[in-house]
N, C-alpha and C positions, 0 to 999 in steps of 0.2 A: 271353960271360961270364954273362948273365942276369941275373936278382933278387940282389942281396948287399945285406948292413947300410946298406953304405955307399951305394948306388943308392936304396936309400928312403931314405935319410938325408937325401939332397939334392934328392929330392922333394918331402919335407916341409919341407923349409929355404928352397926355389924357393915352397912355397905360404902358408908364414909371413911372407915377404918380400913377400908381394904385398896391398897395403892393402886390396882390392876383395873378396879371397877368404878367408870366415870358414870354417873348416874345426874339427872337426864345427860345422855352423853354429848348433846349438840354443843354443848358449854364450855366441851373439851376436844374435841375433834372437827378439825376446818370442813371434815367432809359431810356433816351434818347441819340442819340448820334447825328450827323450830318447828319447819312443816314436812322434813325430812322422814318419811313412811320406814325406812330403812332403820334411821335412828329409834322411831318409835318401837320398832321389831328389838331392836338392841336392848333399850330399856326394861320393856315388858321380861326378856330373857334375864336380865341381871337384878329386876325387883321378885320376880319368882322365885329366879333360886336362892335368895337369904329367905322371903318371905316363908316357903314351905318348912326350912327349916326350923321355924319357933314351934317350940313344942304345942300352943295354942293354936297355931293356926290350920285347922282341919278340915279344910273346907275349900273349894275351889270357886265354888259362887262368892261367896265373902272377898277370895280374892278381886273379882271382876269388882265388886262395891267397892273394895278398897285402893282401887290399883288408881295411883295418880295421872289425868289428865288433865288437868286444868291449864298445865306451860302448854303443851301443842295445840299447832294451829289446824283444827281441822277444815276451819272454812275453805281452807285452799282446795280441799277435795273434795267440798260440797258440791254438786250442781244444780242444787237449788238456788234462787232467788229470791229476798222478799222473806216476811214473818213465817215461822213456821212452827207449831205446836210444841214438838220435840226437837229437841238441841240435839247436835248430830253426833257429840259425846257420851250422851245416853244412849244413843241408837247403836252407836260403836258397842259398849258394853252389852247392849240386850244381841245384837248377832256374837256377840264370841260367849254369850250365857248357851245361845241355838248351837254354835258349835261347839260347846264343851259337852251337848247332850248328841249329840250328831242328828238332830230332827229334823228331816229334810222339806218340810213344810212349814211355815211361818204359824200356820195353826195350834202345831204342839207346843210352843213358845206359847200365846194366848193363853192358854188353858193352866200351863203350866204356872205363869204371873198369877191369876184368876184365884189360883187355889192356893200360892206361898204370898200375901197380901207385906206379910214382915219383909219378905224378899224386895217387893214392888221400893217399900219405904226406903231400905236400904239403897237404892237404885235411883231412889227422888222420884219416883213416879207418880205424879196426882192422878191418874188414872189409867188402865190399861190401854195399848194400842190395840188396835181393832187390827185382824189379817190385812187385811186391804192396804190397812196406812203401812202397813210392816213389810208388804210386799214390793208397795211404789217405793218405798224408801233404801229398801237393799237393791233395786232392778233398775232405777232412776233415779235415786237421789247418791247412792256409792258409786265412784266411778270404779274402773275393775282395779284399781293400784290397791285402792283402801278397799275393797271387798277380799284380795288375796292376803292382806296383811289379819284382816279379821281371822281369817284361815289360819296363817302361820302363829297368830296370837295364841288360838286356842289349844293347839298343837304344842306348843314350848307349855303353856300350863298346864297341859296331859303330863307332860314328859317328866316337869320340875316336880307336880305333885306326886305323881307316881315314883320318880325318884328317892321323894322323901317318904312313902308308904301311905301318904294320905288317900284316900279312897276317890276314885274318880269316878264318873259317869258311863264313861267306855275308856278302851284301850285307844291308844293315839295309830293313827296311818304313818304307812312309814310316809306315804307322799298323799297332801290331802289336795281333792282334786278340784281345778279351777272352775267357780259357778256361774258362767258370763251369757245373759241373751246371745252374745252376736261373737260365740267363739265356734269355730267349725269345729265338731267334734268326728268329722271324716278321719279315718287315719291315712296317711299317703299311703298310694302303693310303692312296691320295692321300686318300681320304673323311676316314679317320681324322686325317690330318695337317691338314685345312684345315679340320676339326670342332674340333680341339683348339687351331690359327691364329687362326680368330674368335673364341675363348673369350682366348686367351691377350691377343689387339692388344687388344681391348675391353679390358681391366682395365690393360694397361698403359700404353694412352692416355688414361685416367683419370688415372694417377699422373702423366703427365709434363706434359702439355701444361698443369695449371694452374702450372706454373713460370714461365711467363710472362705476363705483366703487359703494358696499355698506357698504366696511370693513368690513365683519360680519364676517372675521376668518375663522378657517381652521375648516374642518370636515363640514361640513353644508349638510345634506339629498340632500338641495334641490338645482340643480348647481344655480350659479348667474347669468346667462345666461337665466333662465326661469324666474325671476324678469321683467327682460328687455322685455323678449318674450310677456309675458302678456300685459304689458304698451303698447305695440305695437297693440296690439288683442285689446285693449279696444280704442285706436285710430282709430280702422280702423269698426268699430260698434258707429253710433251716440250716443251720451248721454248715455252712459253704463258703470255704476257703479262698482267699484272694485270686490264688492262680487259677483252680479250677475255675471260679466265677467272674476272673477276665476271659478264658477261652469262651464259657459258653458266652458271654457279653459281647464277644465281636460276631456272633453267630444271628443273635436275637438283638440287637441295637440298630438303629437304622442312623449312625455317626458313621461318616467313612473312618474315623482315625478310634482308635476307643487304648486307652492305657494298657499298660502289659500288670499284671500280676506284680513283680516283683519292682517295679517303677512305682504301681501301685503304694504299695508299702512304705518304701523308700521315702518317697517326698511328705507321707504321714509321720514318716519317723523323724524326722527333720523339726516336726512342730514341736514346741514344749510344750509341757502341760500349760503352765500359764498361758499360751498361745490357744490352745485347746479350747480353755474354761472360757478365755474371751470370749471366742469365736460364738463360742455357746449359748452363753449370757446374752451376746449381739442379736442372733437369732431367739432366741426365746424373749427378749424385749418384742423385735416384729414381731410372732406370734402373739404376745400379747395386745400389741397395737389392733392384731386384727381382730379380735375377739372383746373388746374392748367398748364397743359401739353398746355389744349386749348389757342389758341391765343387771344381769343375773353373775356377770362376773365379778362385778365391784365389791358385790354384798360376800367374796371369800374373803373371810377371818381367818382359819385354819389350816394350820401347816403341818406338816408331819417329815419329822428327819429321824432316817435309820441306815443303817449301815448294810446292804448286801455283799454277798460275797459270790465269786468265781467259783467253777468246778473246781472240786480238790485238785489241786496240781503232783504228779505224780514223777514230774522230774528231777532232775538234781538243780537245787537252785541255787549252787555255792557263785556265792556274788551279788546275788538278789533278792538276801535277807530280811533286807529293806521293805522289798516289794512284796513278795509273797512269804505275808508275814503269819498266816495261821487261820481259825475257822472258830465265830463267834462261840461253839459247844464247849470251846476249853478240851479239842482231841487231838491225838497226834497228826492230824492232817492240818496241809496247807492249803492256801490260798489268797489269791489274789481279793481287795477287799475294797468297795467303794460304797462312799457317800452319799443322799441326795437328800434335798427340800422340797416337799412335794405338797400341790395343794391339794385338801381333803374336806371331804364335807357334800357340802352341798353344791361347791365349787366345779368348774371343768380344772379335774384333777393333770392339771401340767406340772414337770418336772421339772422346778425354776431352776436348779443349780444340780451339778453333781463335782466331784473332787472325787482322787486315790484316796487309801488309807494308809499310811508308813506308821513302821515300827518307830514307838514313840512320841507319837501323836498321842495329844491328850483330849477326852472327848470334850472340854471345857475350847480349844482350839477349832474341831470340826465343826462345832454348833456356833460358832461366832461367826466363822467364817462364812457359812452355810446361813445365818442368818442375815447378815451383812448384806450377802445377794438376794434375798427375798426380801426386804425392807425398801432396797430396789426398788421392786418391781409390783408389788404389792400392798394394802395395807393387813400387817399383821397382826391378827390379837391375840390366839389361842396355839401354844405350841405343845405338839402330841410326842414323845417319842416314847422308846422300848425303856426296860430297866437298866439296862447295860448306861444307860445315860443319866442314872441317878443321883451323880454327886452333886452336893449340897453346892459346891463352886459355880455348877454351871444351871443350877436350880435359882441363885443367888444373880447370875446375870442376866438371865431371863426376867427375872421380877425386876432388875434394875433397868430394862427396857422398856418398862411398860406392860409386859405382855403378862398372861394369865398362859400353865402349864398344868398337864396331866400326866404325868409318870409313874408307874409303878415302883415300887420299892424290893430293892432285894430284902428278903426276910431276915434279919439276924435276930438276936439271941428274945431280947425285947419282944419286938414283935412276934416271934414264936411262943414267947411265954402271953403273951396279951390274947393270939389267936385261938392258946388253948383255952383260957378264960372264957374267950363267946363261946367257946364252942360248949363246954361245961355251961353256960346258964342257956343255951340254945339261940343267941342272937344271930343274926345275920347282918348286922351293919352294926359300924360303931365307927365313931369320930372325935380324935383327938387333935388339940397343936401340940406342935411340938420345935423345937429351937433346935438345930443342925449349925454345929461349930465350925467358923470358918477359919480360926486363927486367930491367934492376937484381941482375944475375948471380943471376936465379934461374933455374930450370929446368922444366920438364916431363918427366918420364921413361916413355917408351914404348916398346913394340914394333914394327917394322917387319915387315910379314910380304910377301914377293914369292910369288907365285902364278902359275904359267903357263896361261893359256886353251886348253882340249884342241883346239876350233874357231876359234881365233884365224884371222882374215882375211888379218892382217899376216905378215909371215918377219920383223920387225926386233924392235926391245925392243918394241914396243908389243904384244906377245902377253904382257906381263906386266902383274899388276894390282899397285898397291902398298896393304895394311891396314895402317889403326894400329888398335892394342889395346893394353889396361893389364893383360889377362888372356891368356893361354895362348893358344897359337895353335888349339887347339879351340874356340873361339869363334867360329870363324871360320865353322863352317857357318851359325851362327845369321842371320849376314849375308844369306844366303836368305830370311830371314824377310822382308826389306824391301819384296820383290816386292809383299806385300797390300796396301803402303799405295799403289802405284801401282794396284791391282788394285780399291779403295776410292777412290780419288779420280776412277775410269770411273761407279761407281755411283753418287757421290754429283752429279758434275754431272749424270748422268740425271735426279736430282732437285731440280732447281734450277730456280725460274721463272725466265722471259724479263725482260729490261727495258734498254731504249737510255738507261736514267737515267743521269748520273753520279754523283747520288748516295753518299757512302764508303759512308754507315751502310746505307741502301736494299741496292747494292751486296753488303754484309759479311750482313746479316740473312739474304740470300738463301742465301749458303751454308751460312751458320751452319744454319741453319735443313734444310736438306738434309743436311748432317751427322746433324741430328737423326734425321730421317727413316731416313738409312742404318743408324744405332746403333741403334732400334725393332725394323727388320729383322731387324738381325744377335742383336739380344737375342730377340725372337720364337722367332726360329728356334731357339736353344738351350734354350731353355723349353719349347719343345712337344721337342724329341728329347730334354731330361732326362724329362720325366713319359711317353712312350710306351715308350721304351727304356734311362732310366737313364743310358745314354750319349751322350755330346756329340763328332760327328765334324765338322770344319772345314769339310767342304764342306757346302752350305744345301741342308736338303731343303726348303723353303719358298722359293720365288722371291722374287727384291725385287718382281715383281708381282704377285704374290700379298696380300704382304707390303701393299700400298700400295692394293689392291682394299678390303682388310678395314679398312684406315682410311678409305679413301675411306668405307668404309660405316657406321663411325664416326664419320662428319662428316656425317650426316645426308643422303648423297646415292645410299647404296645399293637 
């Protein structure tokens, strides 16, 4: 059947029904405005994914005819002047038709119009553009803001269509690459990158590290600045315990005074955790501030909160129950267990927040809290977390913030009888709502989404994963995204010192504080690839060792 009135009718009526999804979103959000490129990226993503899913809509070119622009202002990214043949809306739609086929010539476009003439109509075209007009018009009439958004447009309609099984032109990149006359496609060398590294860690551990505080009063031998400097020395040395890595610190420091080991400790044990988390939050604000200039940070939406846990603790813990309270497998081992909010995505993946975990704690408590602090510091739209996080309570306050979530579901009885069904008619996807009771006949209203594993191990239901979402089942790849925070929590115990303490706070400090250390990193590294190239790619051209050399040598011991 295709596109008809009544097919967008109830696309739009599926995305008005949904509390999560502000559609045009400039109407709803102060950070958008009408000629806002960001906002239109936004929109394009949240008309795609209800669009894909009408079982009529099978077609990706259809979508580009149908995708509404007429509210956004492109003129503002014209750099033309004066009459001009083709409206810069049509021309928007004819390069994301070129990138939906990946043609790297404005030719195959031609040819391709030339010979779908129903295509052209659909598109308003009274007649073909010629190479020429098509080439002045992407090289000097797009400026490079709205020629990357064409990119990223075409890229989310790879992703939604193919989500929803509709057949695409090609497979999407994971990162599509920027088409600019006057971008240096030189890569730096290593010189240049670790010239612009120790320029970059120096000013920025400036900014963060006076975030913390010990209060120890005035007169003190030893500044408080060599506190900090140590914790850093023992970060950047695997598993290297306070005492031993105050001796070697007085050896390799060039501080006439430098802390003892056990002083060390001492004036961290002093801090509470509330003092802790402050301190944290203070500096992760700066770190933000300075990262902040870039354009590319604003555009993170997505968070990801998950619980890590400590080496099995092999002590006696009578007393500290509390604390080392067990290990997320459900095994006779303990351990110490922490929190964090982490941005993921497309984002420079910083650690906004971390918190303990005590016995008792309810996961509906850690995700408020933990959101509370990112709401901060960020604006949030998409929250990712593990299954272990799936009650409908704290499913329920997420939607009641606004925000759009992806969570996997523990399987129970339902669901195993549902998963054997696909698996008996051989489906691989299915999609139901379903109402999750919150008490006192209220409700929760969600999605269920079933997924079949292409390398599943198993032949029975369990080659099916089950997702809850309050948004479209194209949200669903973003659930990928979650990978980095387990891919972050490898790098962040690399930086973490040793200690047989039991201490909570001692204990907490230590991660918190290697948190830090990862977030420094990971902001470094985006700071020096904006000022060399402008552009900011996911993967670190700057090692964490790198990265933790130039502090080491910022702490006086280079």
């Amino acid at each position: 059947m295709g596109v008809t009135r009544e097919s967008r009718r109830t696309v739009f009526r599926r995305i008005a029904r949904q509390p999560t999804i502000k559609w045009p979103v400039y109407t709803s959000n102060p950070l958008y405005d009408r000629a806002s490129l960001a906002g239109l990226e936004s929109d394009i993503r949240a008309v795609a994914g209800a669009w894909f899913d009408h079982v009529h809509h099978e077609s990706v070119e259809k979508f580009v005819c149908s995708l509404p622009l007429a509210y956004f202002q492109f003129n503002v990214h014209d750099r033309y002047v004066g009459p001009t043949r083709y409206e810069i809306d049509t021309l928007f739609r004819l390069f994301v038709l070129k990138e939906l086929h990946g043609w790297e010539h404005e030719t195959a476009l031609c040819e391709y119009l030339e010979s779908h003439l129903e295509l052209c109509e659909c598109l308003g075209l009274g007649a073909v553009p010629d190479q020429s007009t098509l080439w002045r018009s992407w090289h000097t009439r797009f400026n490079d803001e709205l020629r990357e958004t064409v990119q990223k447009a075409a890229r989310t309609i790879l992703i939604k269509a193919q989500n929803a099984d509709v057949t695409v032109p090609r497979e999407p990149e994971q990162i599509l690459p920027a088409r600019c006359d006057d971008v240096d496609e030189s890569v730096p060398d290593d010189r240049a990158i670790l010239d612009n590294a120790d320029r970059v860690t120096e000013h920025v551990s400036r900014v963060v590290f006076p975030a913390f505080s010990l209060n120890r009063g005035e007169g003190c031998e030893v500044h408080e600045h060599a506190f900090w400097d140590l914790q850093t020395y023992l970060g950047l040395r695997e598993r290297l315990a306070a005492n031993e890595g105050a001796r070697s610190f007085v050896h390799e420091s060039t501080r006439e005074r430098t802390p003892l080991g056990h002083a060390h400790r001492d004036h961290i044990r002093d801090l509470s955790i509330e003092q802790i988390r402050a301190m944290y939050r203070q500096a992760i604000r700066r770190l933000i501030d300075e990262v902040a200039e870039t354009e590319k940070f604003f555009r993170a939406g997505i968070v990801a909160i998950d619980i890590t846990e400590a080496a099995p603790f092999t002590g006696d813990r009578t007393g500290h129950e509390d604390e080392i309270i067990g290990t997320k497998e459900q095994t006779d081992e303990y351990a110490y267990q922490w929190a964090t909010v982490q941005l993921v995505g497309n984002a420079v993946p910083l650690v906004l927040d971390a918190r303990p975990v005590r016995k008792g704690e309810s996961r509906l408590e850690i995700v408020e809290d933990l959101l509370d602090s990112a709401e901060e510091l960020v604006h949030v739209d998409n929250v990712l977390m593990d299954r272990e996080f799936d009650s409908q309570h704290v499913l329920e306050m997420i939607s009641q913030r606004g925000h759009s979530y992806v969570v996997p579901k523990r399987m129970q009885t339902s669901e195993k009888a549902q998963a054997k069904r696909l698996l008996q008619r051989d489906q691989g996807r299915y999609e139901t709502d379903r109402k999750l009771h919150l008490g006192k006949n209220e409700w929760h209203e969600t999605t269920l989404i079933y997924r079949r594993k292409e390398d599943s191990e198993h032949d029975d239901h369990r080659q099916y994963s089950v997702f809850m979402t309050n948004r479209g089942s194209g949200h669903l790849t973003e659930y990928g995204y979650r990978w980095e925070i387990e891919s972050g929590y490898r790098s962040i115990k690399r930086f973490m010192a040793a200690t047989t303490s039991k201490n909570f706070g001692l204990r907490f400090f230590y991660f918190a504080f290697a948190c830090l250390l990862y977030s420094i990193w990971r902001a470094v590294d985006l700071l020096v690839q904006a000022e060399l190239t402008g552009e900011y790619e996911h993967s670190p051209v700057i090692t964490a060792d790198n990265t933790l050399t130039l502090l080491k040598k910022e702490t006086g011991i280079g």
